[in-house]
C-alpha angles and dihedrals in degrees: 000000000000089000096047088054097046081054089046098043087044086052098048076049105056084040103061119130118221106184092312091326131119125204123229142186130179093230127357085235076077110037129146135227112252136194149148136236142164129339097010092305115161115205129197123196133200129194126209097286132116125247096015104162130183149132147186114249137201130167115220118189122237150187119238118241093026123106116235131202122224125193143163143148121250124193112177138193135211086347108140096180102050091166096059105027109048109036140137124244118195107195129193125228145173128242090258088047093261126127127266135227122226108265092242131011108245120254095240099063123090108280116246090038121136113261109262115240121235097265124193120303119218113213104217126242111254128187125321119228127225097269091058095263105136121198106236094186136161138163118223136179108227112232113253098249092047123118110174128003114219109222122213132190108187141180109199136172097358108118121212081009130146129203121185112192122188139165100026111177131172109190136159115257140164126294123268110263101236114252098222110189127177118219127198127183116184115219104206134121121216124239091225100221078143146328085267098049084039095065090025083082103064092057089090090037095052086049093053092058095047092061086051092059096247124171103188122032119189122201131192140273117295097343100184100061100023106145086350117132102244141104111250081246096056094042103037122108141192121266116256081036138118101310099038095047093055085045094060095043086062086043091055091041104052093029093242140144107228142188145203150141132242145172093251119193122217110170108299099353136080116198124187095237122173111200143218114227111190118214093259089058096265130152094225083170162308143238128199117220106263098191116053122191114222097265093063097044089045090062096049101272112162109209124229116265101215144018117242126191129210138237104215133167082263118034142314115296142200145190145218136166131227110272087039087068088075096066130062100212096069085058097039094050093042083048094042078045090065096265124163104165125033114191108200130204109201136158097195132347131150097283084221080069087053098052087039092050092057092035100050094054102025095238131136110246116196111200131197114182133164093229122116111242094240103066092070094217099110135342140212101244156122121256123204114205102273089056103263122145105231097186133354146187120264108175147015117299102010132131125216122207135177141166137242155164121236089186089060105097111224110230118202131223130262094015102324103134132192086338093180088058091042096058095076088053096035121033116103124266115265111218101246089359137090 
């Protein structure tokens, strides 16, 4: 008889209506405190073990082929890892609860794959108000076989943590106007006669982009004093300064968003920094070059100390600088910093971390680089989000354009998902990071 009550008491549990919603967990072993409060708000509470693992759950119907809107307010309480415990899950389903495949497979996966199934969408964390409530918010198109999206709000993994959520809402909306952006690398080495010659060059080439409608134009490495006799100390210059002053003439002129690299000086320093010109002539902003190779560090380059990312007409850029292109870490941080694009000035680099830098965060990287084809160490592309070089250069003084849409999610293959929108929940915790 004990037995049969503590069934019957687990399955009045699992059972609980909270305003509509239902509450969940994946074992009893880890289950949650929930709760309710006012105005509708749903409370989960952890205690201080490890693991615990719940979530309030709703189904809303849909209609398959319309976008839908989803939105709620989130305060939280003693949670140290906000990204990956309290997050939302939007889950597709079928009419009879079962999961749903894309409508089509994208054109940029491996022909003769299996068609990848819908797989869970992850609403993003927007600002927080002045009472704690943050916006968690996301726009999705429902697959054309769904019928109902289970929504879940979870606190996972924060002992002694505490999530309120309040306000969840899933309704159709409009769909998303595509971002098209057109991006342009130009693949050309300077003679190096001086740092004025030397920019002097890409006046024809810019233009060039310009006629062909580009928005963001990359340059290569050091562009000033590429190939050019000096030491960085005798050749480097402040920012706003010489070189980036001519740079963003062109820009104003051709209506462009450009990028390069230069030394720049600042007092006693000089930084690799590659810079970010905006089509009104603008220095919208500037990164100095994190991962420095030996020779540099060998001739008193200090490297950069953090990784911005820029608001532009188009997107949000970053940027990186050659050597940085070896390492993981420069991409992930830019990506975890909001990029969509990186524009990448690099005078040589193992193409494959080219194509790993853009894969593993689902980013478009656009390269310039001052290496021959040929030689098959480093191209002047442009790289999707899978990796894949859309178009690059193959030969002297041209310019390679191409155009996409940051609003088109980038399914992977076998499962994947929206990666790019998977990295903030489930990426691993950094120690003293975030």
């Amino acid at each position: 008889m004990k037995s049969l009550l503590a069934l019957l008491f687990t399955a009045s549990l699992h059972a609980a209506d909270f305003h509509g919603w239902t509450a969940e967990s994946p074992r009893d072993e880890i289950r949650p405190q929930f709760s309710s409060g006012a105005d509708n708000t749903l409370i989960i509470t952890h205690d201080e073990r490890e693991g615990l693992d719940g979530w309030f759950q709703m189904s809303f119907e849909v209609k398959g082929g319309t976008f839908y809107r989803f939105d709620a307010r989130r305060k939280t309480n003693g949670v140290t890892n906000l990204r990956q415990s309290c997050l939302v899950r939007l889950v597709w389903q079928d009419s009879n609860g079962n999961g749903v495949k894309l409508d089509a497979a994208p054109e940029y996966l491996t022909p003769g794959l299996p068609m990848p199934s819908a797989e869970p969408e992850y609403p993003a964390d927007g600002p927080t108000d002045a009472e704690g409530w943050t916006t968690v918010s996301g726009v999705y198109r429902a697959p054309s076989k769904a019928a109902k999206a289970i929504i879940e709000l979870h606190l996972q993994w924060a002992p002694g943590g505490r999530v309120e959520w309040r306000g969840a809402s899933l309704v159709a909306t409009e769909a998303p106007t595509p971002r098209k952006v057109r991006l342009a690398t130009i693949h050309h080495k300077p003679r190096g006669k001086s740092p004025r010659e030397n920019c002097a060059e890409f006046a024809p080439l810019l233009a060039e982009a310009a006629q062909k409608h580009a928005d963001l134009v990359v340059l290569g490495e050091t562009v000033p004093s590429a190939n050019v006799k000096a030491k960085p100390e005798d050749i480097a210059e402040p920012i706003p300064g010489p070189s980036t002053t001519y740079f963003a003439d062109l820009a104003k002129q051709h209506r462009l968003h450009i990028v390069l690299s230069l030394y720049e000086r600042d007092a006693h320093l000089i930084y690799n920094t590659a810079v970010l010109l905006g089509p009104d002539g603008a220095l919208i902003g500037k990164y100095r070059k994190v991962s420095l190779p030996p020779g540099e560090a060998a001739k008193g380059i200090a490297p950069g100390k953090d990784y911005p990312v820029f608001d532009t007409a188009f997107g949000k850029v970053g940027l990186m600088v050659c050597y940085d292109g070896f390492f993981p870490e420069v991409a992930r941080e830019l990506t975890k910093n909001g990029a969509e694009v990186i524009a990448w000035p690099v005078w040589g680099c193992n193409p494959l971390l080219a194509q790993a830098r853009a894969c593993e965060n689902h980013v478009f990287i656009v390269s310039s680089t001052f290496m021959k084809p040929e030689d098959g160490w480093m191209y002047s592309a442009i790289y999707d989000q899978g990796g894949r070089p859309l178009a690059k250069g193959e030969k002297w003084g041209t310019v390679i354009i191409t155009e996409v849409d940051l609003n088109q999610p980038y399914h992977g293959p076998y499962n994947l998902g929206d990666f790019h929108s998977m990295i903030m929940r489930h990426r691993p915790p950094v120690p003293g990071g975030r």
